[in-house]
N, C-alpha and C positions, 0 to 999 in steps of 0.2 A: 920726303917723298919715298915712295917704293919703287923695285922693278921687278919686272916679271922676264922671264925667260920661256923661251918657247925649245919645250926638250923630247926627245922620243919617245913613243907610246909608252906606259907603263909596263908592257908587257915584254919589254925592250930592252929593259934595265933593271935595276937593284928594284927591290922592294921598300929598302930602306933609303932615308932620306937623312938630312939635319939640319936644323936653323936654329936662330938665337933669337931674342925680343927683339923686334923692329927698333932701330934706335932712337926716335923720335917721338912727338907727344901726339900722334895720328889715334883717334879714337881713346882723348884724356888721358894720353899715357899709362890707361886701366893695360896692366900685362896679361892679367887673365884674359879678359876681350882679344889679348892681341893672338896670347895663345892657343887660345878656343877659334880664332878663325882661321889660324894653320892648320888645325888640328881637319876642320873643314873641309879647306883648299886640298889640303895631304890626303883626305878621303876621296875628293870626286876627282882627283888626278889618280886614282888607284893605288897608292903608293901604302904598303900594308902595313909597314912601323913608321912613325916620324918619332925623331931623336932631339927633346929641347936642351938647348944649351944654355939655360937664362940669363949666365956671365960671359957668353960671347962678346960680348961689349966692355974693356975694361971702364971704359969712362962712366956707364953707367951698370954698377953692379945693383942684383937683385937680391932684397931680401928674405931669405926662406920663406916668412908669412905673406909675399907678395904671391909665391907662385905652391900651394900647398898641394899634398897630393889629389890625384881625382881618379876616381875612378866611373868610367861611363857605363851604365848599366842600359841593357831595352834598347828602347827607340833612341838613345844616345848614341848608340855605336856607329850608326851611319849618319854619313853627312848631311844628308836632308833631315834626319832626327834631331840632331845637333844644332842643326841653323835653325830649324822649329823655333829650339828652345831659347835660344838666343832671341830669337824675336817676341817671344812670348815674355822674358826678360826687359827685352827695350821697352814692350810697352807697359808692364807693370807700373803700378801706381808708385810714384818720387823720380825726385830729379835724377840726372843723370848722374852730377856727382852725389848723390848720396848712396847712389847702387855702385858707386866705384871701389873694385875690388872685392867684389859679393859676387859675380859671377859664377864661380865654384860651391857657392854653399847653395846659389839657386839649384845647379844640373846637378846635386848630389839626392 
C-alpha cells in the first residue's frame, strides 16, 4: 500500500522534495513506472526538483540498468505531458510485462 500526506501549498515550502521506489510490487514492481509517477505527482504538487533515492530501501536495492538516466524533453517536462505519455505507453501494442522496464526508452 501507499500513503499520502496532506502538506502546505507549494509555495509554502522547499522546492525540493525526496523519495525512494515505492517498496512494494504496486504497478509490477516496473520502477521506472513507479518513478515516472512521482516524477508526475512532484509536478502537479509544484514541487520544482524531486531528488530519487532508488536505494532508500536496503532490502530491496536497485540496479543501475533498472533505473537509467532520462532526460524529459518538450511536452515531457510537465505533468500532464508526462502522464500523456505514459498513457499512450499503456496502451501500445504488448503485454504489460513485456513493456516492463521499457518505460524510459519509450519517453526518450
Amino acid at each position: 500500500h501507499s500513503c499520502a500526506l496532506l502538506r502546505k501549498p507549494a509555495k509554502n515550502r522547499k522546492a525540493v522534495d525526496a523519495t525512494a521506489n515505492w517498496c512494494c510490487d504496486a504497478f509490477g514492481g516496473d520502477k521506472q513506472l513507479k518513478a515516472t509517477l512521482q516524477l508526475i505527482a512532484a509536478g502537479a504538487a509544484g514541487l520544482q526538483h524531486l531528488e530519487l533515492y532508488p536505494n532508500g530501501y536496503v532490502d530491496l536495492p536497485t540496479n543501475r540498468s533498472e533505473l537509467p538516466p532520462l532526460m524529459l524533453r518538450g511536452r515531457l517536462k510537465t505533468s500532464s505531458g508526462l502522464y500523456d505519455a505514459v498513457l499512450d505507453f499503456a496502451r501500445a501494442p504488448g503485454h504489460a510485462w513485456s513493456k516492463r522496464g521499457h518505460l524510459f526508452e519509450y519517453l526518450r
